[in-house]
N, C-alpha and C positions, 0 to 999 in steps of 0.2 A: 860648736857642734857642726859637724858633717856628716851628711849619710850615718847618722844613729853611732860616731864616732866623735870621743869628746876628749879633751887636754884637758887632764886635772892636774894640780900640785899636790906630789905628796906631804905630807902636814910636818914630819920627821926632816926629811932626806931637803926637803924646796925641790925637789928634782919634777921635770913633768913627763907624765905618762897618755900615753895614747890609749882611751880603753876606749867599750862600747857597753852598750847599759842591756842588763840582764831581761831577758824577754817579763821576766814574772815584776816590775815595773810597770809593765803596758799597762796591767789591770790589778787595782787596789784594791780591797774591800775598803771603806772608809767609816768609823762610826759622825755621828754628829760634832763631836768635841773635836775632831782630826783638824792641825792646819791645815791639810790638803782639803779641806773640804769648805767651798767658798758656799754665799750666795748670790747665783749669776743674776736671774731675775725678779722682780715684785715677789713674782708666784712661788718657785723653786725654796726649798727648806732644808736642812743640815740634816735628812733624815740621812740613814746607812746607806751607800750607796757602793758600785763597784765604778770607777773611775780611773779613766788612763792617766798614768802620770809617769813624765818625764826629767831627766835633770834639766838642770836649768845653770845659768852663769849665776858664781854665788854661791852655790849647793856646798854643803858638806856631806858628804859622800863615804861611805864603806867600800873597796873595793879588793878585789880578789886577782891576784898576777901567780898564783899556782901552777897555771896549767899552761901552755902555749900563749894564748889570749888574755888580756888582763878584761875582767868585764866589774862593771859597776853593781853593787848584789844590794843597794840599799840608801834612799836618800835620809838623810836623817832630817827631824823638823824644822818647819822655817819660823824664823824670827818675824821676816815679814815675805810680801811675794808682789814684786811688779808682772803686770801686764802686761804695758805700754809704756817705759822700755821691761824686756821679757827678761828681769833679773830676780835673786835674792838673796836674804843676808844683807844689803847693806845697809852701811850705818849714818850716811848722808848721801843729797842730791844735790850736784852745783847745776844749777837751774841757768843756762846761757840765752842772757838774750840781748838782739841786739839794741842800737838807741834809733835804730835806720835801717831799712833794706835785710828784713822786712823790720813796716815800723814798730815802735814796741808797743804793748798791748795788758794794759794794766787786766783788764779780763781775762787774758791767758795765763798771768801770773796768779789773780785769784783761784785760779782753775786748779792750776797744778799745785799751789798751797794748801787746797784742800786735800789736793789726793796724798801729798806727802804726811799729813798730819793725820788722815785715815791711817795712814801706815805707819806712823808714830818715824817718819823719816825726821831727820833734820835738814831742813833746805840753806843754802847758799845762795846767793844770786850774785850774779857775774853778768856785768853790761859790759857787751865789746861793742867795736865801729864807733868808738866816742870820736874817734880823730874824721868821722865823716858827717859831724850836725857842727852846727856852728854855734858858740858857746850861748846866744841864748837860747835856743834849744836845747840843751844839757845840763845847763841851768836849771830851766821849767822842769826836765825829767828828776833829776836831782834832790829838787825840792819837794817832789811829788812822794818819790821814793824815801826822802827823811821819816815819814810818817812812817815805814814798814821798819824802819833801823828803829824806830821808839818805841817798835813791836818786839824791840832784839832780835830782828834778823841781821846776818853780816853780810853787805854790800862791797861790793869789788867793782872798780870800774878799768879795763883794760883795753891796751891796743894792742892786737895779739902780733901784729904784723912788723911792728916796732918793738915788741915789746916791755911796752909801757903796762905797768898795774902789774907783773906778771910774779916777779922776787914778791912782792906783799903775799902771793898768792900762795904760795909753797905748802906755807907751815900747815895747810888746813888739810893736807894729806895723811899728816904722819898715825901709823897703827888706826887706820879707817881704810875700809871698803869704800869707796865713793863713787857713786852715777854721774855720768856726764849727762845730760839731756836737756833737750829742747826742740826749739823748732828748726828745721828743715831752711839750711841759709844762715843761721845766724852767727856762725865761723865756729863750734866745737872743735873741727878737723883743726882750724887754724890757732884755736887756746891750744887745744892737745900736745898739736908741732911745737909751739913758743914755750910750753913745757917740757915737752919729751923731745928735742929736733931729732932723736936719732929713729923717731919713727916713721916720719917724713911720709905721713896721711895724704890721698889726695885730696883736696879743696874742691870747691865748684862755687862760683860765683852767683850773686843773684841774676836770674834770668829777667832782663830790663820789659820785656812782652811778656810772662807769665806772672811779675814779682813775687815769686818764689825760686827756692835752690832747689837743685838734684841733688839725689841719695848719695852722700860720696861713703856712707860706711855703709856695708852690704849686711853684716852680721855682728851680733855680740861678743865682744873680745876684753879681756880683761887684761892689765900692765900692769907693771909695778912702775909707781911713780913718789917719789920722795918719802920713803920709809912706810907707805903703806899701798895700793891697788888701788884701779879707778877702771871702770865698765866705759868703755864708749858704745855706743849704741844708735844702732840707723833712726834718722829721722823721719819726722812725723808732723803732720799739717793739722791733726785732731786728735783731740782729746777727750774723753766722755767719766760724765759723773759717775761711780758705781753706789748711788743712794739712789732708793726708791721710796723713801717717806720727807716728805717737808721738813719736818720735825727735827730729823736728824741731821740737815745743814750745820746749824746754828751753832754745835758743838765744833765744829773745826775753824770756828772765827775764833782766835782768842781774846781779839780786844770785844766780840760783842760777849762773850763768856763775862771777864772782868765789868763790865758796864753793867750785863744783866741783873746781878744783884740791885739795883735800883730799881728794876722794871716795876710795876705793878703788880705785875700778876708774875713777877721772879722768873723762874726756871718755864714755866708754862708758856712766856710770852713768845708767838712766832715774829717779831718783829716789825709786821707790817700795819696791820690797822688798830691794833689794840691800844686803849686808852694809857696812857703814863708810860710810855716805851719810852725806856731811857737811849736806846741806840738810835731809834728815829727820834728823837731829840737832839741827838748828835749832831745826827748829820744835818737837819736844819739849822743847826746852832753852827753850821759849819769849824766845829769839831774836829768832823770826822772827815779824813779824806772821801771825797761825792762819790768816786767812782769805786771805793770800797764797797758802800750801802749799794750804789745802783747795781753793781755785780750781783750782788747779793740774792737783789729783787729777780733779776734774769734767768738766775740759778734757780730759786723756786719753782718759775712759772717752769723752766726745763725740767726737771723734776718731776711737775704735775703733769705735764701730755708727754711724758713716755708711753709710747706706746706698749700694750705689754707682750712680754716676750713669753716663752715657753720652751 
């Protein structure tokens, strides 16, 4: 999207259209039940509201090419709806991150596992710069990260630059929408290239005085990439929870889900000080990967001092 002017695919033709989205979009009425209709803070409720809404990358769209102008007359409902990256509709997220520069960060990945399984996303995880740790460094990551593949997540480890890991990585396109995302530096532009060369992204390297990268995508674009689409997306240095009760962490762990049934106190247990917790069990029993549960702990206390919004 540009200046309130958007490239869509038509569904029939594959052809793409330049339209712009009809003014009676700006302003919705919404009932409670509406996908459009989030809840932003503590406070804030699913009551009827009138709410500006926009298309977005991802959108399935009604559109109108009658007259001069082709304009957009209707977004139809979403499946799901990112924030941060600003997409929806899609049906996985290959989550990039690297093993170095910057370093990886098992809390960031609990982060955005959460937010993906809020959204009933399927996440991917893709480790690039392996060719820049030295093998027992990648090693120690490796073994860290076996714990998440016994979680059935699927792990990719690539050098986009060589690339190395890149043919394994194909098939997980086909007839899927998919999010490229992460953080800021961690070679997306350079997976994307070693996938698509003929888009020939610009890179930016880690800046050795800030250890972080600059923004090298400006805006959200979507490609066709081996029989199905993939959203690149500008990067981002932060990410924030959108839970505002303790309570409802717990639900986007699925190994502390499965464990729970032994708790004590079942489905009630918050998992920190109460008697017979079987997840804090775990992880003293060393179990459970430490830096799963201590994420965990992190996430609540963030949780409890948000400050509240309105």
């Amino acid at each position: 999207m540009i200046s309130n002017h958007y490239t869509i695919i038509d569904w029939e033709s594959k052809q793409e259209v330049i339209a712009h989205a009809s003014g009676k979009l700006r302003y919705m009425k919404l009932d409670e039940k509406s996908v459009f209709n989030k809840q932003l803070t503590k406070k804030t409720k699913k009551d009827v509201k009138i709410v500006q809404i926009s298309p977005k990358v991802g959108d399935y769209v009604i559109y109108d090419d009658e007259d001069d102008t082709t304009v957009i007359r209707e977004i139809e409902p979403r499946k799901n709806d990112l924030v941060r990256p600003d997409v929806a509709n899609v049906d996985q997220v290959i989550l990039v991150f690297s093993a170095i520069r910057p370093d990886f960060s098992f809390n960031l990945l609990d982060k955005f596992l959460i937010i993906m399984h809020k959204e009933r996303l399927v996440p991917i995880l893709v480790i690039s710069k392996i060719d820049l740790v030295d093998e027992k460094t990648l090693d120690d990551l490796q073994s860290k990260l076996a714990y998440y593949a016994g979680l059935g997540y699927e792990i990719y480890y690539v050098n986009s630059k060589q690339k190395i890991g890149i043919d394994v990585l194909t098939h997980v396109f086909k007839d899927k929408i998919s999010v490229l995302a992460g953080q800021t530096g961690v070679g997306k532009s350079t997976l994307l290239n070693a996938l698509m060369p003929e888009l020939e992204l610009k890179t930016q390297e880690i800046s050795e005085a800030l250890g972080r990268g600059k923004h090298t995508t400006r805006h959200t674009e979507l490609y066709e990439i081996h029989d199905g689409y993939i959203v690149d997306t500008p990067g981002f240095s932060k990410i924030e929870l959108s839970i505002f009760h303790p309570d409802e962490l717990k639900q986007y762990y699925h190994d502390f889900e499965m464990l729970s049934t032994s708790c004590k106190f079942k489905s009630k247990c918050l998992h920190i000080n109460e008697p017979g917790c079987a997840i804090k069990e775990s992880y003293l029993q060393k179990e459970m990967l430490a830096s799963r549960y201590e994420n965990y702990l992190s996430f609540i206390e963030e949780i409890k001092s948000q400050k509240e919004k309105y």
